[in-house]
ZADREN-180750 format. One record per atom (N, C-alpha, C): residue in one letter; x, y, z. Coordinates in steps of 0.1 Angstrom, whole numbers, plus 5000, padded with zeros to 4 digits. Layout:
! residues N
AXYZ/...
This chain:
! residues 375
X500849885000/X500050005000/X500950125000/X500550234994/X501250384988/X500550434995/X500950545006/X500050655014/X501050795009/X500550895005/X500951005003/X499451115006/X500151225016/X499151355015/X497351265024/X498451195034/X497251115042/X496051035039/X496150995025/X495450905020/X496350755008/X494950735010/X495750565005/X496050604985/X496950604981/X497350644965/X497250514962/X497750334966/X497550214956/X497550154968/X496850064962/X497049964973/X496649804961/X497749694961/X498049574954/X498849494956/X499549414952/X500749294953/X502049394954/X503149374960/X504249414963/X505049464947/X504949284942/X505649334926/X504849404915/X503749504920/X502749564911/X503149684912/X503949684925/X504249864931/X504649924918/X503750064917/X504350114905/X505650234905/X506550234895/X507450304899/X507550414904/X505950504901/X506550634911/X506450634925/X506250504931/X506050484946/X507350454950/X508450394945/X509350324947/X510250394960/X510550494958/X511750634967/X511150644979/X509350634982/X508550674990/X509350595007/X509450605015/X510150615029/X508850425027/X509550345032/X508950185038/X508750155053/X507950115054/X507850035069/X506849895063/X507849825070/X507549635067/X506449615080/X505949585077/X504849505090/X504949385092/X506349305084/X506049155087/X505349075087/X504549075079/X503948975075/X502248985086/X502349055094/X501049035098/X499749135099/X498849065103/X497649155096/X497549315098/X497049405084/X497149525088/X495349565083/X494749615087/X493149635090/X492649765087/X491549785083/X491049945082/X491549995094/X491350145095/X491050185113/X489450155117/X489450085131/X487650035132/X487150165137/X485850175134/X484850255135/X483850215146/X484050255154/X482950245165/X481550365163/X480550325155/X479450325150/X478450365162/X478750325171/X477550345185/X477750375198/X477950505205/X478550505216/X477750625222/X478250625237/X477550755245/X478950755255/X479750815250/X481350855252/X481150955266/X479951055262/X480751175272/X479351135283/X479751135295/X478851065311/X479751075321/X478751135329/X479151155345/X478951025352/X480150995360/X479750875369/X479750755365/X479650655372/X479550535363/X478650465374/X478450325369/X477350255377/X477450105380/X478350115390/X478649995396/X477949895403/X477149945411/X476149925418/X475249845415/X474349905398/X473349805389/X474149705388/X475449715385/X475849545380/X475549445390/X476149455404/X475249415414/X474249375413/X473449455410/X471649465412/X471249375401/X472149345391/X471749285378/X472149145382/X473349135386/X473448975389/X472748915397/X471949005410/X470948955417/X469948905414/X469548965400/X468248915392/X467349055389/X467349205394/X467149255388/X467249335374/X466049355366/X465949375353/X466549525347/X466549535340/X466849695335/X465649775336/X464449735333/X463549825333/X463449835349/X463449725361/X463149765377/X464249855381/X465649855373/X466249955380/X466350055379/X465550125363/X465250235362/X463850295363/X463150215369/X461850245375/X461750265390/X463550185399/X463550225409/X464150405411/X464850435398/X465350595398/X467250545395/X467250465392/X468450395388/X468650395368/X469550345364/X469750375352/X470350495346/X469250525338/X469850645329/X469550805334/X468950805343/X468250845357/X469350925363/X470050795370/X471050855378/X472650875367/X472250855358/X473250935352/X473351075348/X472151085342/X471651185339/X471851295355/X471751245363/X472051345373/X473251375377/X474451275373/X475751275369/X476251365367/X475351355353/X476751455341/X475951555343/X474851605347/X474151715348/X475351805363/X476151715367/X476451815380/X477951845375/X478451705366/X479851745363/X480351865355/X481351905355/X481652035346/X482252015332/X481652105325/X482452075308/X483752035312/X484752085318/X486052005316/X486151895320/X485651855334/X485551695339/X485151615329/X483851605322/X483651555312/X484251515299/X485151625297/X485951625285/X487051545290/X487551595298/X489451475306/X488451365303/X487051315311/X486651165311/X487051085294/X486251175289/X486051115276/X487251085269/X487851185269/X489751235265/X490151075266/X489951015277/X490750915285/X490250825276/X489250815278/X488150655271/X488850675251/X488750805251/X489350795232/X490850775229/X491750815244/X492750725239/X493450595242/X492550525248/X492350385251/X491550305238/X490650415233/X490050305224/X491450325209/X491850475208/X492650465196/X494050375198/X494150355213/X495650215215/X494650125206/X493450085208/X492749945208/X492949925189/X493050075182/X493050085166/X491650125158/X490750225169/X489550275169/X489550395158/X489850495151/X490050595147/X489250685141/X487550605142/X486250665140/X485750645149/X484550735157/X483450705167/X482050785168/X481450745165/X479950795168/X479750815185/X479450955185/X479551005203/X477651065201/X477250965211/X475851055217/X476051175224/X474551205223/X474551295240/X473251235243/X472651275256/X471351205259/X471551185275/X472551265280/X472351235294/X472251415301/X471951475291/X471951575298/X470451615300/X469651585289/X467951625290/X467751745292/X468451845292/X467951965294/X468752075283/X468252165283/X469252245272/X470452315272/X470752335286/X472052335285/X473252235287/X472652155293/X473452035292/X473751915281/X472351935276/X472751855262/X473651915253/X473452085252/X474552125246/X475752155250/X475952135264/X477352115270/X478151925264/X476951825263/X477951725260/X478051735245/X477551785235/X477551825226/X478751885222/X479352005230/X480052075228/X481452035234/X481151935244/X482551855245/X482751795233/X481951695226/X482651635213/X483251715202/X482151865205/X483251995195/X484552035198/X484652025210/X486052065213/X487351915212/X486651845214/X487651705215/X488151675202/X487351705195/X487251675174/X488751795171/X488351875176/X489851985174/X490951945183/X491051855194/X492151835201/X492651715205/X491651565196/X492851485195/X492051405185/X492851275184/X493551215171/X491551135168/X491051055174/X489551055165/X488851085160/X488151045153/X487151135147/X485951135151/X485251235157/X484251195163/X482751245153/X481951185158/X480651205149/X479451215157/X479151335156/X478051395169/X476951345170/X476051285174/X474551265175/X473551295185/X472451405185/X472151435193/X470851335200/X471251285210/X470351185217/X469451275226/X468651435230/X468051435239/X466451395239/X466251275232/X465251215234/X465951055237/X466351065252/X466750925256/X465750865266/X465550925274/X464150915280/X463551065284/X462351075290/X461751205295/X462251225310/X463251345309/X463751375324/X462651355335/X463051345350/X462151355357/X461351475361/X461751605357/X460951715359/X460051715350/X459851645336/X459251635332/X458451535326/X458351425340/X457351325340/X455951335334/X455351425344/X453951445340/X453351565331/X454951585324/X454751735310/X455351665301/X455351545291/X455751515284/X455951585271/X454451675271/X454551745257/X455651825256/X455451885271/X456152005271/X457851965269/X458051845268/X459451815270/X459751825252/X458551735246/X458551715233/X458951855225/X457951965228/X458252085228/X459652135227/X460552165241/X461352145241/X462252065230/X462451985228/X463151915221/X463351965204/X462151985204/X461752005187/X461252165186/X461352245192/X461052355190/X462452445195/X463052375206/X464352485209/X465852365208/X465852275213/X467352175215/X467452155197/X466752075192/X466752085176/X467552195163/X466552285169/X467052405163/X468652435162/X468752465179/X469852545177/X470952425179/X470852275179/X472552195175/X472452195158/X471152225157/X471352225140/X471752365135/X471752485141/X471952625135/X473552565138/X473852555152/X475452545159/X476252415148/X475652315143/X476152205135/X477152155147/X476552125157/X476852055170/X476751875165/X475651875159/X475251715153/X475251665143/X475151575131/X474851515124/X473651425123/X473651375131/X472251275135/X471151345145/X470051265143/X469451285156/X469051115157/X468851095173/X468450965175/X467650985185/X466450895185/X465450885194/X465250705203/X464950715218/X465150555221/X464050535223/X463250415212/X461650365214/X462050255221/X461350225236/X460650155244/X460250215255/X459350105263/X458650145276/X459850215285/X459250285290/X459550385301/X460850475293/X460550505280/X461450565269/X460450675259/X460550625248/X459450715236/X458550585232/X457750665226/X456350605216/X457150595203/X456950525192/X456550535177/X456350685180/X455350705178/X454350855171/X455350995180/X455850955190/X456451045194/X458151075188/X458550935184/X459650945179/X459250985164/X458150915158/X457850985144/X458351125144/X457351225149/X457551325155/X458751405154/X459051365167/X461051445168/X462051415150/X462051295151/X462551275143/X462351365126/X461151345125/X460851435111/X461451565110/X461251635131/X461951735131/X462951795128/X463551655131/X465251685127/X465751675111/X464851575107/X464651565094/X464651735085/X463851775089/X463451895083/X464551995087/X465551975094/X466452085100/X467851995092/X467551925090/X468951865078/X469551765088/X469251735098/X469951585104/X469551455098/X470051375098/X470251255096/X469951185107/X468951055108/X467950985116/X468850825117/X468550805126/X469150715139/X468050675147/X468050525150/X466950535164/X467550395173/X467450375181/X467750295194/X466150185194/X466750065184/X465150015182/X464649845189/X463949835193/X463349715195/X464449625203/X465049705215/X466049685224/X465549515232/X464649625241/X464049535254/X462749445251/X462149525235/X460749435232/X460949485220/X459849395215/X459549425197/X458549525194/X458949615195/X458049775196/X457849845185/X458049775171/X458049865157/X459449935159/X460549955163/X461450045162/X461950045143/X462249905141/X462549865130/X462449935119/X460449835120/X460149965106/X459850115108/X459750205118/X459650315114/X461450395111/X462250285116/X463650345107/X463450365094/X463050245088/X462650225074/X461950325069/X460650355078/X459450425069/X460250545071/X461550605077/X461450735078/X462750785072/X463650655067/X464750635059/X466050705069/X466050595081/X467250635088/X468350565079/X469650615088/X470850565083/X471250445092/X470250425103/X470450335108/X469350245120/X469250165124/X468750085136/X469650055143/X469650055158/X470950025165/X469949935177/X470749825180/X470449715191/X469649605185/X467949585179/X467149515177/X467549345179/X467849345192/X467949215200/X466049155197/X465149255198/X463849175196/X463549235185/X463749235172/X463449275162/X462649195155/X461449235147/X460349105141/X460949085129/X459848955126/X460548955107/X459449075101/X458449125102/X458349225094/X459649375098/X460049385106/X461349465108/X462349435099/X462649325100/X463449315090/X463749305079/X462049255072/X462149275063/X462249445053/X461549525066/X461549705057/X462849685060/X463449665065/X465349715069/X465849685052/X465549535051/X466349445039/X465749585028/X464549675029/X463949705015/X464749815015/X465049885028/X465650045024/X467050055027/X467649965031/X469149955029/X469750025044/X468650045052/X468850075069/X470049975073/X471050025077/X471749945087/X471449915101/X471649775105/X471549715115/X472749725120/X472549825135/X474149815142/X473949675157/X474649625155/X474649515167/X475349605181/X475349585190/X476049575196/X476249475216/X477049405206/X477449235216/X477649265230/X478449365233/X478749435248/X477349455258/X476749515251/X475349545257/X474649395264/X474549315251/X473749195255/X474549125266/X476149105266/X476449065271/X476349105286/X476049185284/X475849275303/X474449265305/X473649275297/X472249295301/X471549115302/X472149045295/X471948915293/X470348895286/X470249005276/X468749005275/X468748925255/X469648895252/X469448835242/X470148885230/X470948875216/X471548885206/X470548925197/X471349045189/X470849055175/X471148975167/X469648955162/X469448765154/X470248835140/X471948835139/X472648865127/X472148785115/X472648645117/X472248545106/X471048625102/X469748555104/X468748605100/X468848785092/X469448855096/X469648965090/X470448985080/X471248925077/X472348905067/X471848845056/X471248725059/X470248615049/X469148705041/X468748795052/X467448915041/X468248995036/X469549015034/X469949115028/X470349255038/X470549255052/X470449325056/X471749365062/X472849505061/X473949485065/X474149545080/X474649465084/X475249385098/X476049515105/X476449605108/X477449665118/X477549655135/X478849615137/X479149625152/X479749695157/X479349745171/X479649845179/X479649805191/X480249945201/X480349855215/X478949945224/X478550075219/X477450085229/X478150155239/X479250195240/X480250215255/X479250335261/X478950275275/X478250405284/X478750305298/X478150415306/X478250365327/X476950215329/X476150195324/X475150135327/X475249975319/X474849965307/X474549845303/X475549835289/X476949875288/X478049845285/X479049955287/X479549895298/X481150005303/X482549955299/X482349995281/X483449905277/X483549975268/X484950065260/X485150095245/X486249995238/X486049875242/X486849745235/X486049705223/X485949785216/X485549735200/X486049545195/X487249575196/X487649415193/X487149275203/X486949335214/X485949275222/X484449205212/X484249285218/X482649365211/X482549295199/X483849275189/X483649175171/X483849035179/X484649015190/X484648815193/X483748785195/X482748875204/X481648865207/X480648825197/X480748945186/X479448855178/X479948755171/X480948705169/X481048555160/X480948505171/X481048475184/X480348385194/X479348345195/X478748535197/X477148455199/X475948535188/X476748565178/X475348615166/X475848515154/X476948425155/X477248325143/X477848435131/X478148555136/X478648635125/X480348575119/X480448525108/X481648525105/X483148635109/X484348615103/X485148675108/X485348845099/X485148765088/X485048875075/X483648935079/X482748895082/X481248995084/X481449065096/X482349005108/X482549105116/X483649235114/X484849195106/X485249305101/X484849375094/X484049395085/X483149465074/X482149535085/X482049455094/X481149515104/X481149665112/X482649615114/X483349705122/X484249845117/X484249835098/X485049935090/X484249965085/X483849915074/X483049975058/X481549975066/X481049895068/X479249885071/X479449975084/X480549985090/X480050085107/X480050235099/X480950275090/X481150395086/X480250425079/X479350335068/X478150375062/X477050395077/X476750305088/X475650355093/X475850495103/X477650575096/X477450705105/X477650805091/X477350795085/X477650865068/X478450885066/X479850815070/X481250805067/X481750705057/X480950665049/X481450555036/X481950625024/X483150575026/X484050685014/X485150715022/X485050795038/X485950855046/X486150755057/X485750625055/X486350605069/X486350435064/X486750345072/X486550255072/X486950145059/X488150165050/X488350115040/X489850195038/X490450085031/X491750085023/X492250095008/X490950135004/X491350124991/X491650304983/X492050304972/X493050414966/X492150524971/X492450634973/X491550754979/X491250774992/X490950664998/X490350685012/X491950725020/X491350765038/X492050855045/X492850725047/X494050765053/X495150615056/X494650585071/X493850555075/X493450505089/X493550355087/X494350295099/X494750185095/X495350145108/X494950015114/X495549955126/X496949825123/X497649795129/X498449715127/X498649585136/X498449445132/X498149395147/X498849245146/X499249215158/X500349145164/X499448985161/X499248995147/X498148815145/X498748795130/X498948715122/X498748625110/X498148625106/X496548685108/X495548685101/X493948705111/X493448745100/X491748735110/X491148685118/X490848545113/X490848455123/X491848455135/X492648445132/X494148435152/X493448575158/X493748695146/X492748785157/X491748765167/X490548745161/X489148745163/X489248635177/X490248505171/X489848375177/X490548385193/X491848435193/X493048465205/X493048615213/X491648595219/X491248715226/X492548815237/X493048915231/X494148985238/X493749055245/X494049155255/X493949275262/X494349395249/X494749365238/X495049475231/X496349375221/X495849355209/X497049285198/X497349415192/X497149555189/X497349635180/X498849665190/X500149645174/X501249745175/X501349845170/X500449915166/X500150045160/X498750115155/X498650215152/X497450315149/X497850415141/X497550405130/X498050505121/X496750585116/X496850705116/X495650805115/X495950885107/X495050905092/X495650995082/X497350985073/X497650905073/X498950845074/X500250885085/X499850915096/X501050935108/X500550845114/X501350735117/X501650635136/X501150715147/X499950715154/X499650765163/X499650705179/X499950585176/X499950505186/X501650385185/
């Protein structure tokens, strides 16, 4: 492979090199595998606090929905990051992105959704603006403040909806704080009709649609991605076959994420089945304080060939080219071929399989971002 001016110039057989590459400065990798840079597709990066405690509460046998119905959850996070200060939040995150870029991360989709109010959503918001200018990921904003309805606004829903779509909307889309907007449909979360709703809003303000779908039950999340032409579905651990089938029609990516189930023990996104309709597959890790406290992406891909039957190649595709289409990064992220940026991990295996199969604390000997070794 030829990198010049931070992108990939050829990439083919060694004795194909053409001769105006020849002079260009070498580094030999020895023979072992070298990988897109992965794209972590699904995350809620910037969070106050973390939540030790539920894990506890979870191995005892309580559920997700009893612990956020006891005021536990996304609840007490939300009151977290609401107390923490823009810079505490930013060192937090700071930390977690350069742990994931050792891991060979060099894309990430960052929520917000723990702040529920307007200035706080635009404070986590505005940490991923400032982080994007001061270090080596790339981050890709999405505004989550419809993650659930704060508790001051229990018994004012509208008025939160209001909120949301009449003032938070507007101005991350004037500020171009976001790219996405994403809404989370289930109980003790949003409605369909309410995410319809928000969502069109954002639609109409130039964002790009996301939703958090058919997590905990099979709630239509699916198809109203479909009917509303997101860029993506993220979780559908209970996803129907009519879900899947609008996903297969509109070319909606399905983002998995293995971390989650594995903490929540609530069940796998049925991959096979989604692959088989045509439907393409991305994995992510989900990383938040609650129901995955993990930015281990390479984790996160053993996982689904364990337990979604995803091959090794569908999980890498999972994790570069198909994660970077479900954040509208296909072209810029996630691939090696001539043009694209040089993001590119380097890692201490033979090949895909030893990777995937020989679970490490970290096989990457390098991270190369734009074509500089960053790691």
């Amino acid at each position: 492979m030829a990198i010049q001016d931070e992108r990939v110039s050829w990439a083919g057989r060694e004795q194909d090199l053409p001769e105006v590459f020849h002079e260009l400065p070498r580094k030999d990798c020895g023979g072992k595998l070298v990988v897109p840079g992965l794209v972590d597709c699904h995350t809620h990066l910037c969070f106050g606090g973390w939540r030790g405690d539920e894990f506890a509460q979870r191995i005892a046998g309580a559920s997700y929905q009893e612990i956020a119905t006891a005021g536990g959850g996304i609840r007490s996070t939300v009151k977290a990051t609401r107390e923490a200060s823009f810079e505490a939040l930013k060192d937090k995150a700071r930390a977690a992105l350069d742990g994931a870029l050792a891991l060979g991360v060099t894309t990430m989709e960052c929520k917000s959704g723990y702040g529920l109010s307007f200035d706080n959503e635009m404070k986590q918001l505005q940490v991923y603006a400032a982080l994007n200018r001061e270090q080596q990921v790339t981050l890709i904003p999405t505004f989550l403040g419809a993650h659930i309805v704060p508790p001051e606004y229990t018994d004012r829903r509208k008025a939160y909806l209001d909120l949301l779509c009449e003032e938070l909307l507007p101005a991350v889309a004037s500020q171009h704080l976001a790219r996405f907007c994403d809404v989370f449909v289930e109980d003790n979360a949003f409605t369909l009709d309410e995410a319809r709703t928000i969502l069109s809003r954002a639609k109409s303000l130039g964002l790009g649609l996301k939703l958090h779908a058919d997590q905990l039950s099979p709630g239509g999340g699916a198809e109203l991605a479909a009917e509303l032409g997101a860029v993506s579905a993220e979780h559908l651990e209970f996803i129907s076959e009519k879900g899947i089938a609008a996903l297969a029609t509109t070319g909606t990516v399905a983002v998995s994420l293995p971390l989650a189930s594995m903490y929540l023990g609530e069940g796998h996104l049925p991959a096979r089945r989604l692959i088989e309709s045509g439907v393409a597959v991305a994995v992510a890790t989900d990383f938040n304080p609650g129901s995955s406290p993990s930015y281990h992406l390479p984790l996160a891909m053993t996982l689904a060939c364990l337990n979604q039957q995803m091959t090794p190649e569908e999980v890498l595709c999972g994790a570069t080219s198909i994660a970077a289409r479900a954040i509208g990064m296909e072209g810029d992220a996630g691939s090696l071929v001539p043009d694209s940026p040089a993001d590119l991990v380097w890692l201490d295996a033979p090949d895909l399989n030893q990777w995937l199969y020989h679970f490490r604390p970290n096989a990457a000997l390098g991270t190369m971002k734009k074509g500089h070794w960053v790691t």
